[in-house]
N, C-alpha and C positions, 0 to 999 in steps of 0.2 A: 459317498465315493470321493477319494482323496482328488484333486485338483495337480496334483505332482504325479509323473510316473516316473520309474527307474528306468535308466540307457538301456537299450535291447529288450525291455519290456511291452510286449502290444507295439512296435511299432506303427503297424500298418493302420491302429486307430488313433483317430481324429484328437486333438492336441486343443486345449483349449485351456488358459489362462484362468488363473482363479481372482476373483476381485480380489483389490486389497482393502477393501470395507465392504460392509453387509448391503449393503445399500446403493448403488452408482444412479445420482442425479442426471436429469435429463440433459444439464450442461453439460455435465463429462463423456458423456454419448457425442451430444454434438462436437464438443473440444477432439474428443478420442478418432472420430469418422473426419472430420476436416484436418487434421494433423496426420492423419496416415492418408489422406487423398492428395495433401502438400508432397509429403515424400514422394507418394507415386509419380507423380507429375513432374518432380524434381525441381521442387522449388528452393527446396532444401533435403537436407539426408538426416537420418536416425539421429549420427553421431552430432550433426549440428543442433539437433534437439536435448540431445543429453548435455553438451557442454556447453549451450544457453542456461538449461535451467540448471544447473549446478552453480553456472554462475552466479543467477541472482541468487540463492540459495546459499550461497556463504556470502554477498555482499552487503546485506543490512543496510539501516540507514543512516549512514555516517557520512556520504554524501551531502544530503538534505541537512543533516547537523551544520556540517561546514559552510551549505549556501546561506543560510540564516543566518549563521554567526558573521558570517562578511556582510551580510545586508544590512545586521545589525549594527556596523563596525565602520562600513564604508558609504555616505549617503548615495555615494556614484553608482557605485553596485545594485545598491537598491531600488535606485529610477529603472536599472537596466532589469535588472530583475522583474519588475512588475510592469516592464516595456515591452521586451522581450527576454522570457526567461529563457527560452530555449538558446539562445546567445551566453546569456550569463551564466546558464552549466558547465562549457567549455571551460568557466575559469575556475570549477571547482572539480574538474577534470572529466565530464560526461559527456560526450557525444552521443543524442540522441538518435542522426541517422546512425553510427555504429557502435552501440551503448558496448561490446560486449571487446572491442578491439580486434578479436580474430574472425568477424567474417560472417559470425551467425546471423539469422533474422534480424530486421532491426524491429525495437519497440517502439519507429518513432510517431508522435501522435502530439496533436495541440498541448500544452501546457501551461495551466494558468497559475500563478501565486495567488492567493488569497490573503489579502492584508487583512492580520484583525485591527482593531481601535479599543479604546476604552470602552466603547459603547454599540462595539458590533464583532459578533465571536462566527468566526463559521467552523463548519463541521464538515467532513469529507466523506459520505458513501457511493456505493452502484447498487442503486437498487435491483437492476436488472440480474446481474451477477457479483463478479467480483473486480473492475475495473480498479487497475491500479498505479503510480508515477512509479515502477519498480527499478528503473535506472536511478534513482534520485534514496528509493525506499526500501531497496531490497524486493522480499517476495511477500506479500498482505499476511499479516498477523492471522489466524485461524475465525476468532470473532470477529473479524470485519466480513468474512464470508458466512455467516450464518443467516437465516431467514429472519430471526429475531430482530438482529442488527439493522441490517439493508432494509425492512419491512416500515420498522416501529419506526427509526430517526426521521425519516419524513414527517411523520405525521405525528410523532410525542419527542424531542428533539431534547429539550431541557429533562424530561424524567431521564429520558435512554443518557443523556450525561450523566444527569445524579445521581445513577445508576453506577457509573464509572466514580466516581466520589467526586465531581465537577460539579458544584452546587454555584450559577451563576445568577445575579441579583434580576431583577425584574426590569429593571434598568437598562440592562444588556441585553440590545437584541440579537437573535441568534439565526444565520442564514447555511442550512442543509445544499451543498452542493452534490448534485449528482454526478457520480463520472462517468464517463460510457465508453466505445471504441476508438471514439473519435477527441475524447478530450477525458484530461486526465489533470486532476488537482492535488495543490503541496499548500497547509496552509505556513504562513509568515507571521509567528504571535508577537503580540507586544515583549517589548524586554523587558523581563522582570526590574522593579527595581532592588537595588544591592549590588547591581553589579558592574557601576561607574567603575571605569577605570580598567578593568578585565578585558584582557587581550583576546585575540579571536580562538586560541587553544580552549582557554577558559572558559570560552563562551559557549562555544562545540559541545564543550560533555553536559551539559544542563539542556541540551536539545534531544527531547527522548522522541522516540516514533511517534511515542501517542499525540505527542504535543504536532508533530506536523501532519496527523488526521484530522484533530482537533476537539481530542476526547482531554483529551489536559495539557493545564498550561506550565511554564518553566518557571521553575523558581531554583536561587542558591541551592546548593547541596542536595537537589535534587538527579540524580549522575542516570537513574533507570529507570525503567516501566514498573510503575506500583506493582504488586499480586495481590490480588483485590478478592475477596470473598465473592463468591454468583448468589445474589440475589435473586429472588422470583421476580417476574415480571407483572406489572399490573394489570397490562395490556399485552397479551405474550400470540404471538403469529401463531394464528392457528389456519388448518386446513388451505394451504398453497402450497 
């Protein structure tokens, strides 16, 4: 039975929505019944639901490009940054309590930077769901919300990289931050070297998303997010 009826067809029968995947997670239950209990209550309206997530939904992360390349660029910036970074978005135009400028929910929540070093790489999941800095990031890449992802990195952190073609030496140790409701991670990578001398424009487009999850790092003439072939998993999430 189709999911759509025609205007003036069966009126007086009951109306019900067809998923838009075969599938709907116990998270989008929950997400879907607390987001229309918000409306009712009027904590917010429909429409302010539609024009938040459209927002982040064309905004990407070209924010987070920019705070990096100034961190990289400005030592001042950088203390304040790994001080308080929630301070330090305002100067690459983010307001946390009103990420969105007209009025909708805000996203705002703890914010930590994650400095790498030569000798300590971190990596950014929720294991729980899909927590994510979207004022800074846009909206999570699709494979950050997978069971494989959030599952495996805790517990196999360097394959589930090398997996991403991040082969890091044994030398480098590697710390999995979790994000949750209440706190939320951007990581800060080392500056590649090659690029002494390169103004903060310059610096900006070699900051791809993955690199401020912390699936890969910046290098020269690197402008995007690789498209990587999916490998099998050695250890792949089963049964949750």
């Amino acid at each position: 039975m189709s999911g759509i009826s025609n205007e003036g067809e069966n009126d007086a029968a009951p109306r019900h929505a067809a998923p838009m995947v075969e599938e709907v997670t116990d998270f989008e239950v929950l997400e879907i019944a607390l987001r229309e209990l918000a409306i009712e209550k009027g904590l917010f309206t429909a429409e302010d639901h539609r024009r938040y997530t459209e927002y982040f939904e064309q905004l990407g992360p070209a924010p987070g490009a920019r705070f990096v390349a100034k961190a990289w660029s400005d030592p001042d910036f950088k203390q304040l940054a790994l001080e308080d970074p929630i301070t330090a978005c305002h100067e690459v135009g983010i307001d946390w309590l009103k990420p969105t400028g007209f009025g909708t929910p805000s996203d705002f929540t703890a914010l930590h930077i994650l400095e790498n070093t030569p000798t300590l790489h971190h990596v950014v999941c929720c294991s729980l769901c899909s927590c994510y800095p979207r004022p800074l990031l846009g909206n999570s890449p699709e494979w950050y919300r997978t069971p494989n992802y959030r599952r495996r990195l805790v517990r196999w952190p360097r394959q589930v990289l090398a997996e991403f073609g991040l082969y890091l030496t044994e030398d480098v140790r590697i710390r999995v931050e979790d994000s949750n409701s209440k706190h939320r991670f951007m990581v800060l990578p080392v500056r590649p070297d090659g690029t002494q001398g390169w103004n903060e424009e310059q610096l900006t487009e070699i900051v791809t998303r993955d690199c401020l999850i912390g699936v890969a790092l910046p290098k020269p003439g690197r402008t995007a997010d690789l498209d990587r072939p999916v490998h099998a998993a050695v250890h792949p999430a089963q049964n949750y």
